[in-house]
Each structure stands twice: as C-alpha cells, then as structure tokens.
C-alpha positions as CSV (number, residue, x, y, z in Angstrom):
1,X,-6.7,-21.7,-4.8
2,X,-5.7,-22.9,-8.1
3,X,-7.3,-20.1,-10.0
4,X,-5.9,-17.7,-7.7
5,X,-2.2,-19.3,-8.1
6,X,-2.3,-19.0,-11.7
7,X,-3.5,-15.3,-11.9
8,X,-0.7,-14.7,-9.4
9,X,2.0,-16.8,-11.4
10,X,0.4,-14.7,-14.7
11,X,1.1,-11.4,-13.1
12,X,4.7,-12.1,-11.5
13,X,5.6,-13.5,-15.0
14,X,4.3,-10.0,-16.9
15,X,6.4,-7.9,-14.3
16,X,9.8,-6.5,-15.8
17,X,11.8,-6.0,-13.3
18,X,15.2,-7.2,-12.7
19,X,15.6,-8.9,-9.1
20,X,11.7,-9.1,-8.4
21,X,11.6,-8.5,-4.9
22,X,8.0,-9.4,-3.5
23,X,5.9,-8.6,0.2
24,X,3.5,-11.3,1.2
25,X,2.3,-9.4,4.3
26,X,-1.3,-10.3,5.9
27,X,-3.0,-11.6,8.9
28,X,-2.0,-14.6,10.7
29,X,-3.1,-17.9,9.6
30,X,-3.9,-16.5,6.3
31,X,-1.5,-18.4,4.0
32,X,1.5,-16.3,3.9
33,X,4.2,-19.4,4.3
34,X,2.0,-21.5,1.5
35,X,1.4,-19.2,-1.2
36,X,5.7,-18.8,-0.3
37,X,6.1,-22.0,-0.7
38,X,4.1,-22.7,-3.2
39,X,5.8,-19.9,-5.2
40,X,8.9,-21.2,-4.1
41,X,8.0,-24.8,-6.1
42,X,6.5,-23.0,-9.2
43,X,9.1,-20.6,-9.8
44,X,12.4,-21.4,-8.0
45,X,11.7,-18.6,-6.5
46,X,14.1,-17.1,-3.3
47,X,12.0,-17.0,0.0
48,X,12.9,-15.1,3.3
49,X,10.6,-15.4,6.5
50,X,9.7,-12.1,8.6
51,X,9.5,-14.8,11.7
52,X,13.1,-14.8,10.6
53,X,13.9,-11.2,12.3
54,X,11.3,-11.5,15.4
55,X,12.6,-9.2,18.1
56,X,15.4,-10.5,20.7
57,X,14.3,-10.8,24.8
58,X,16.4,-8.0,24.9
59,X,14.6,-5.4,22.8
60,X,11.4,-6.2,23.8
61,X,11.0,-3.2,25.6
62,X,7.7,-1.1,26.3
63,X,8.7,1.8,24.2
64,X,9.1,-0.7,21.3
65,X,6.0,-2.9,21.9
66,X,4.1,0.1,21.8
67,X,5.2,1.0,18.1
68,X,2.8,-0.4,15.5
69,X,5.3,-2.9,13.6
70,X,7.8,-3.0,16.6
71,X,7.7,-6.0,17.4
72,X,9.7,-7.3,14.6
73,X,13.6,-6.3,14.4
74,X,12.6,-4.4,10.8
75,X,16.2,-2.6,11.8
76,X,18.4,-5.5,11.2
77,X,16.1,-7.1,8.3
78,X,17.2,-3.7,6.5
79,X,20.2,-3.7,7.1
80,X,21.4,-7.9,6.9
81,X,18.9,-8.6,4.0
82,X,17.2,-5.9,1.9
83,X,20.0,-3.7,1.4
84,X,22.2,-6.3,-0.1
85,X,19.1,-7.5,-1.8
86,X,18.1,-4.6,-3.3
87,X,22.0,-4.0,-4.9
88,X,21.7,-7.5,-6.1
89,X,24.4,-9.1,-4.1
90,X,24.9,-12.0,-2.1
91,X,24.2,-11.9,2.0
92,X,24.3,-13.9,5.1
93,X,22.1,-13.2,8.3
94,X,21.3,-15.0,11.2
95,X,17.5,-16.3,12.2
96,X,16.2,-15.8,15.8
97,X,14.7,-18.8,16.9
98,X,11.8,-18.4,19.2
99,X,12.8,-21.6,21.3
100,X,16.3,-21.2,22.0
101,X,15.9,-17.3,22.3
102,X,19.1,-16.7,20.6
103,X,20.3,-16.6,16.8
104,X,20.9,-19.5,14.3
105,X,23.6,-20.4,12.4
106,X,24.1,-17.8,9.3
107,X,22.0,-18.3,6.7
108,X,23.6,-18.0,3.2
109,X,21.3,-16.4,0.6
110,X,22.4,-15.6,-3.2
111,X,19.2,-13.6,-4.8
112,X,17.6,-14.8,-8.0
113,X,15.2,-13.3,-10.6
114,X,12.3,-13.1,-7.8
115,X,12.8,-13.1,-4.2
116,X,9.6,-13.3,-2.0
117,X,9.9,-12.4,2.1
118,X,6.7,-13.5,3.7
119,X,5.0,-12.9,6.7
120,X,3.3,-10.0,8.6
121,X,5.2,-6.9,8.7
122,X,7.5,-8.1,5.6
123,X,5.6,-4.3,4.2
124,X,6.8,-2.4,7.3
125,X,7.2,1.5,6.1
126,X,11.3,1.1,6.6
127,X,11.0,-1.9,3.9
128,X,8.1,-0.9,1.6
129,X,10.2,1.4,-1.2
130,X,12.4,-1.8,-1.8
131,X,9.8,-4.0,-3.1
132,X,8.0,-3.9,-6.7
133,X,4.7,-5.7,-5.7
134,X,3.2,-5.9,-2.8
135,X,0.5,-8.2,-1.5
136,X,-2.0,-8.8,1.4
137,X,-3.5,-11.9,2.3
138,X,-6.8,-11.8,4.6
139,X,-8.5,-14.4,6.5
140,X,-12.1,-13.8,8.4
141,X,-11.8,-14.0,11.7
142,X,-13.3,-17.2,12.9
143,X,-11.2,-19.0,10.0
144,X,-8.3,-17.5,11.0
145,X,-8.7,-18.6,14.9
146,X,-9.5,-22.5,13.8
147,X,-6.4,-22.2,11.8
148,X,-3.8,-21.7,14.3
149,X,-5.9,-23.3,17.1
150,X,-5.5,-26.7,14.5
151,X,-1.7,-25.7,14.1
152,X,0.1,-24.4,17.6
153,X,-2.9,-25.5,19.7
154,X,-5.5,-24.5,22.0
155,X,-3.1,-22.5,24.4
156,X,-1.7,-20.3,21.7
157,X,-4.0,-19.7,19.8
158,X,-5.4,-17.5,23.4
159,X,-1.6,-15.9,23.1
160,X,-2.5,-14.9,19.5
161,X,-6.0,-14.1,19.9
162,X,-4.4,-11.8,23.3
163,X,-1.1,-10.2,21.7
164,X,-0.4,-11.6,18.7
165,X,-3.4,-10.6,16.2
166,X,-3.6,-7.1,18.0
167,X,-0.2,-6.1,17.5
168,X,-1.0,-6.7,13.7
169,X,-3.9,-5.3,13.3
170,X,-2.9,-2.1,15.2
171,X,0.2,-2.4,12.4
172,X,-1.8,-2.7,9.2
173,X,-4.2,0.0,10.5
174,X,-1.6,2.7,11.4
175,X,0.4,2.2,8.0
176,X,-2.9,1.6,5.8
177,X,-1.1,-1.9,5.1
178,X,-3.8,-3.6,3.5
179,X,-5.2,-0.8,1.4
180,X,-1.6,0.3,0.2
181,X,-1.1,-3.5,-0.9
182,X,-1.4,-3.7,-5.0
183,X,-2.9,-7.3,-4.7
184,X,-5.5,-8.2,-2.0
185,X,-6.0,-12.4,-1.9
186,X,-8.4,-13.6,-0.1
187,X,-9.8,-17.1,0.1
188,X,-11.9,-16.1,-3.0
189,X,-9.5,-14.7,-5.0
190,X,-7.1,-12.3,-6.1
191,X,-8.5,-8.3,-6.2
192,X,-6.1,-5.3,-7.0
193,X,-3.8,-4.6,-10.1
C-alpha cells in the first residue's frame, strides 16, 4: 500500500486545480474510508462519506430501489454539498444515521485545496462533472466477503452478499463506473492516468 499511496499522493500533488474535488468510489470492503483517511492525515485533506446521504425509510421505495445508484439520496448530496462545493463556499448538511433512522446534527464543512467524498456511488452520473479525478477501488470477491464478515459480522455480511453488493454492482455496470474511473487501485497497485 505504500507504493501505491505515494503514486497517488504524487499525482494529487501534480493536479492544478483550484478546490481539488476527488471520487473514491469502488466496491465494498475495498478501502474506500482508509485510503480517505489516510489522505485525510497526509494532506489535510477535506473528506465527506457517501454513507453520509444513504436513503431515508421513507424513500426507500420500489421504483427507487430499482434505479441503479438509487439507493443513495444522490438528490440532496447535490444539492446540500457539491453545489456549494463546487462554488467554493462554505455548507452545512445533515448525516442520516442508519441506527437512529433519522438525521444528525448539521455538519459544518468549509472546503480546502482538495476535498475527497468516499464511498460507492460518490461517481453517481448526477455528481460525476463536479469532480476533477476520479477513482475506483476493487477488491476480488472472496477478499471482499472476509473483509466485512471480520468488520459488521457474520449476519451482515449475508445482508451485503444478498442486497448490498448487488445494488453496486448493478450501479457500476449500468454507468460503466469502473471503466470511466481515471485511476483503477487495486490491492496491487495503481493503473489509469
């Protein structure tokens, strides 16, 4: 990982643009909330979590669930967080949190020189044109099942295996998410320009 880190950290630094908005989109499991973080502690970097803007009880309905990508509120992400972003302004939105079922607090954000939102669907076709790079991370399969079996347990990782992972991989099929991605990282490095 640390060879991949510093090509990445090499290729963020040589990018020009003002307000470096970033996508770290991929399958589950895969590493998107590390390399964040990670990113995060190299760089000082802003990061927003797609998890952030999962879809209320409310909107859950069939018609949505059966749009590839639907089953985050991409919507309100737009409009609460990239919009402002993208002008370079200052912004507040509120996280849904999956146990209480209702939002959080506001969260106060004032961008930086690179903001990163992480997670899958962060490259949802409504989003895409706002970012200047965007990235995939992949994971094989069996990897990918051990990993969130070792970090939400045996009975969710049936959920994601069931609902979760299929929802995403019918979402990075119908948009082409992982070929459109500029960088591809996988757990042997970093492919793309």
């Amino acid at each position: 990982m640390k060879d991949v880190l510093t090509e990445l950290l090499d290729r963020i630094h040589n990018r020009r643009e003002k307000n470096l908005l970033i996508a770290v989109d991929g399958r589950c499991a895969s590493g998107k909330t590390t390399l964040a973080s990670v990113l995060q502690e190299k760089t000082g970097c802003t990061v927003l979590h797609m998890d952030d803007f999962f879809l209320r009880p409310g909107q859950r309905t069939e018609q949505r669930m059966r749009e590839p990508g639907g089953n985050v509120d991409y919507e309100r992400f737009l409009e609460e967080v990239m919009l402002p972003l993208s002008r370079g302004e200052a912004f507040s939105y509120h996280a849904y949190d999956c146990g209480k079922k209702a939002l959080s607090s506001a969260v106060h954000v004032a961008p930086g020189a690179v903001t990163v939102v992480e997670g899958s669907y962060s490259c949802h076709p409504v989003l895409w044109d706002y970012y200047h790079l965007h990235m995939f991370l992949s994971i094989e399969k069996e990897e990918q099942l051990r990993r969130i079996r070792r970090r939400n347990g045996e009975e969710a990782a049936g959920r994601f295996r069931d609902l979760w992972i299929p929802l995403e991989e019918r979402y990075f099929t119908a948009y082409k998410i992982e070929e459109r991605c500029e960088l591809l990282i996988t757990p042997e490095g970093i492919s793309g320009g």
